[in-house]
Structure formats: C-alpha cells, structure tokens
C-alpha positions in Angstrom: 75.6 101.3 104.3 77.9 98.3 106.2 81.1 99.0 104.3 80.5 103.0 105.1 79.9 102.1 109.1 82.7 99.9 108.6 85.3 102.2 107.5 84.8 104.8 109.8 84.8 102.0 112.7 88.7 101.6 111.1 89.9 105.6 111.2 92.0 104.7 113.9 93.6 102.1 116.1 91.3 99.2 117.1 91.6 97.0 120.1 90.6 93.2 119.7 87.1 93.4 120.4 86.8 96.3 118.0 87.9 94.3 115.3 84.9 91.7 115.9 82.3 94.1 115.8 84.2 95.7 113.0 84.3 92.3 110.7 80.7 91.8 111.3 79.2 95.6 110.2 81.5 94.6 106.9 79.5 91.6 106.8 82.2 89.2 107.0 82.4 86.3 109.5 84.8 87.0 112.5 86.4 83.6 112.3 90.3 83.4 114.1 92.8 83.5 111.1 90.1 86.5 110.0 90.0 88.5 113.7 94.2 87.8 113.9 95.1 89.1 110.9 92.6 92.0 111.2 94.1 93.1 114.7 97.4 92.8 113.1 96.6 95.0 110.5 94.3 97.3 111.9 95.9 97.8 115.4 98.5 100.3 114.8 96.6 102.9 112.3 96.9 103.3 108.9 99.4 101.5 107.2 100.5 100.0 103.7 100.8 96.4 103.6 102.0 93.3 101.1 100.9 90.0 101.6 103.4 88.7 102.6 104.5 91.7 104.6 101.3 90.3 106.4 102.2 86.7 106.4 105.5 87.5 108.3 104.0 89.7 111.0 101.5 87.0 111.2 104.4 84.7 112.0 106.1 86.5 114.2 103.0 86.6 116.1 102.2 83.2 116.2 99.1 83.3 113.9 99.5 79.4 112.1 98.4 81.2 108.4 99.1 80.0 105.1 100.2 82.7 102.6 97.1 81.6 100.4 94.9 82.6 103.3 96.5 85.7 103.9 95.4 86.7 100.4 92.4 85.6 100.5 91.7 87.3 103.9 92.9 90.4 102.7 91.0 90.5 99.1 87.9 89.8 100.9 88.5 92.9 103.1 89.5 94.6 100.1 85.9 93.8 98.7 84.1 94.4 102.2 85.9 97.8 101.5 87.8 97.5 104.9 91.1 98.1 102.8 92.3 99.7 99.1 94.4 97.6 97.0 97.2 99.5 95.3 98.8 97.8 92.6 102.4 99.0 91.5 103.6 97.9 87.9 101.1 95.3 88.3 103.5 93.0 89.8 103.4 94.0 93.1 100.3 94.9 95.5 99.8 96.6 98.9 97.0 96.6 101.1 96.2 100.1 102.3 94.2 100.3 105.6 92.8 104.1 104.6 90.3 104.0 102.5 89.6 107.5 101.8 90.5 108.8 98.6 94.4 109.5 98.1 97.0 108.9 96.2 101.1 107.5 96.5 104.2 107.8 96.6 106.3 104.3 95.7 109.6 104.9 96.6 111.9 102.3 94.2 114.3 100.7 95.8 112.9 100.3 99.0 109.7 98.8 97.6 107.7 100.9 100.1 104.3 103.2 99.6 103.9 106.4 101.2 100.8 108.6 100.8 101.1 111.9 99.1 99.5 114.5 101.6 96.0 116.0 100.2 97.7 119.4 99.8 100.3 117.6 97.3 98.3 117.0 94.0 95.3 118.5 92.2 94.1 116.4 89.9 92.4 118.1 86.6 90.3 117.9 83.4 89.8 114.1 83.5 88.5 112.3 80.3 85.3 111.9 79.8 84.0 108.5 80.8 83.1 106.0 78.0 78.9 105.6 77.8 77.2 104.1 80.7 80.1 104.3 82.8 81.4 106.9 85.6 85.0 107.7 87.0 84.8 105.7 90.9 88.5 106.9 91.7 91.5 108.5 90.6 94.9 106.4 91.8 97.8 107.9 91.0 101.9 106.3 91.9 104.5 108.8 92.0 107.6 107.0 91.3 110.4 108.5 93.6 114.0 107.1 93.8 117.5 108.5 95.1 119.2 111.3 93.4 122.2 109.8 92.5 125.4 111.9 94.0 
C-alpha cells in the first residue's frame, strides 16, 4: 500500500518538500544525503540514471556523497519501489525513476537507455512459470547502435 502511494507521489516533477513526504510514505527515513539525492533525481521527471551518473550531479551540486552511499541510497529506493533497476549485460545498471511497466532501448555506444514507447512492443505466449512461482515482470533491452555508412 506505501510503495503504491509512493509511486504515484513520483509521476511527475517533485519540489523539495515533496520529496520528504514522498521518502516517508516509502517508509524510508528522510535523512540529508537521502532527501538530496532524491530531489536530484526526482526533480526533473522521469529519467534513467547510473550511479555514478548520480554521484557526479551530486557533486556538481554540492551534496558531500560517497559513491558507496549513492548506491546504497539508490538500492534502497530501488526496494522501497521508488525506482526500477535495469541491468544491461549485467555489467552495467541504471536507475529508472518510472516505475510502471516498460521496457528499453540501450543505445551502444553512447551507453544511454531510452524507453520504448507502449505502442512499440507486444509481448506474447510467455513460458509457463516453473511450480509455485508467477511471472512479476517482463524487461526487455533492445540493443540499438549506428548504421554504419
């Protein structure tokens, strides 16, 4: 019921004392390093995010942030369902501020995510899940890269 209340208090841009009230229906503590980097990530929309994307905006702001705490501030918003993790090769992660169901494009080369608009894929005839478990999402990365002249 929180993280639900939670993400729709995220569907668009948040001013700083949105963010407070937003941290706490996720039940997380609104401490500073938590309520900076949420204002820097939540304040301009959706977005897609690394951590250390993160860490240098955080910087550039003046927010005094270790790298270690920006992971660990956004993997705990990540499991307060505030963000989506998106995983690419499994060596590098973004941080996606909407958390509705979509899916990717990872353009290579650039190292940047883009969302596929809904109208772009249909996804079909899934597997059947193994016993005792369901299907919770569907993520799918469309590689893109030039077209070489």
């Amino acid at each position: 019921m929180r993280v639900d209340l939670a993400r729709r208090a995220i569907r668009t841009d948040k001013k700083a004392s949105e963010v407070r009230t937003i941290l706490r229906h996720a039940g997380l503590r609104p401490t500073r390093q938590r309520l900076a980097l949420a204002e820097i990530l939540f304040g301009e929309g959706h977005r897609h995010i690394s951590a250390e994307g993160l860490h240098e905006e955080a910087m550039g702001h003046r927010v005094p942030v270790s790298l270690a705490t920006v992971y660990n501030t956004l993997h705990q918003f990540t499991e307060a369902g505030l963000l989506r993790e998106v995983a690419v090769d499994g060596s590098k992660t973004y941080f996606d501020t909407n958390t509705d169901d979509h899916h990717h494009f990872f353009i290579e080369g650039e190292n940047r995510i883009v969302d596929i608009p809904s109208s772009g894929l249909r996804v079909e005839e899934l597997p059947d899940p193994l016993a005792g478990m369901e299907i919770s999402r569907v993520d799918i990365i469309v590689r893109l890269r030039s077209k070489e002249s």
